[in-house]
C-alpha positions as CSV (number, residue, x, y, z in Angstrom):
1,X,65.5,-105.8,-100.8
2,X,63.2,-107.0,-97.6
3,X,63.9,-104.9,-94.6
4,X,65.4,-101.8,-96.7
5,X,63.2,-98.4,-96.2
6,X,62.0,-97.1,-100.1
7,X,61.6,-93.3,-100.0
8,X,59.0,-91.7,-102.6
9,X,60.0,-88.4,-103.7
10,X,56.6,-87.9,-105.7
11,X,54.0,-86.8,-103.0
12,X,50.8,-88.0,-104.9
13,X,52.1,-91.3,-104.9
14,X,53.5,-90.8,-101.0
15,X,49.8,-89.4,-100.4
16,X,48.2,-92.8,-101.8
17,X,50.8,-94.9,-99.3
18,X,50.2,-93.4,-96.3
19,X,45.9,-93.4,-96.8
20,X,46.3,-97.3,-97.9
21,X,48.6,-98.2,-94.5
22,X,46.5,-96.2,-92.3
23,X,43.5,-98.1,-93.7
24,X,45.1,-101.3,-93.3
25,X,46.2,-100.3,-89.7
26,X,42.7,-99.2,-89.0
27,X,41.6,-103.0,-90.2
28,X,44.1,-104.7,-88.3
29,X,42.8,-103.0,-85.2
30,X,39.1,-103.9,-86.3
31,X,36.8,-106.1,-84.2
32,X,36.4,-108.5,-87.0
33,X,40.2,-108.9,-87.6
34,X,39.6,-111.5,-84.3
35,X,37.5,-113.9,-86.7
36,X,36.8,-115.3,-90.4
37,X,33.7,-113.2,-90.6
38,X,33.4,-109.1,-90.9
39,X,30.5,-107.6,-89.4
40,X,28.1,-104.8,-90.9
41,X,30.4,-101.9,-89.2
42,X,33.5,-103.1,-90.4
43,X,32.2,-103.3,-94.2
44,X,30.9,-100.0,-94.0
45,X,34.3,-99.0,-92.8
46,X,36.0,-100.9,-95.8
47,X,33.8,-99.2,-97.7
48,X,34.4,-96.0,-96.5
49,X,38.1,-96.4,-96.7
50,X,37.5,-97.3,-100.5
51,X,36.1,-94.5,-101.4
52,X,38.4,-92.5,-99.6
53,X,41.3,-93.5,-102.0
54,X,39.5,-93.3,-105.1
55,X,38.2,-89.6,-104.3
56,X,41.7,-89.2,-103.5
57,X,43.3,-90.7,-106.6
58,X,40.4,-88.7,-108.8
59,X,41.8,-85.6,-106.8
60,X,45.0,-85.9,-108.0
61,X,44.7,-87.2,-111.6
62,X,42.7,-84.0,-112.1
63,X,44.9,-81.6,-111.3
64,X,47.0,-79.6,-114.0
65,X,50.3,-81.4,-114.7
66,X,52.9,-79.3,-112.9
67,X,55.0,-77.1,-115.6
68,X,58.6,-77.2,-113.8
């Protein structure tokens, strides 16, 4: 299972995966990824990202279910 590339064929789901990875990317890359502590910027960043996602999964449980 490690090392073997999943695919998503549900785009909501393949929407929430790529935010969430960019976020964590955009952490990594952070000035306080160099130390224990995360400054004011960085939270507000987190926070930011947060609420990002949740807007994003509210977006998309409110939409009509598709009727295929």
């Amino acid at each position: 299972m490690a090392g073997e590339k999943q695919v998503v064929h549900n785009h909501d789901i393949a929407g929430i995966h790529r935010r969430v990875n960019r976020f964590i990317i955009e952490m990594i890359k952070s000035v306080s990824n160099a130390g224990s502590l995360m400054n004011q910027f960085d939270q507000q960043r987190l926070a930011s990202y947060l609420g990002a996602i949740k807007a994003y999964v509210s977006w998309v449980t409110s939409q009509p279910a598709l009727d295929l």
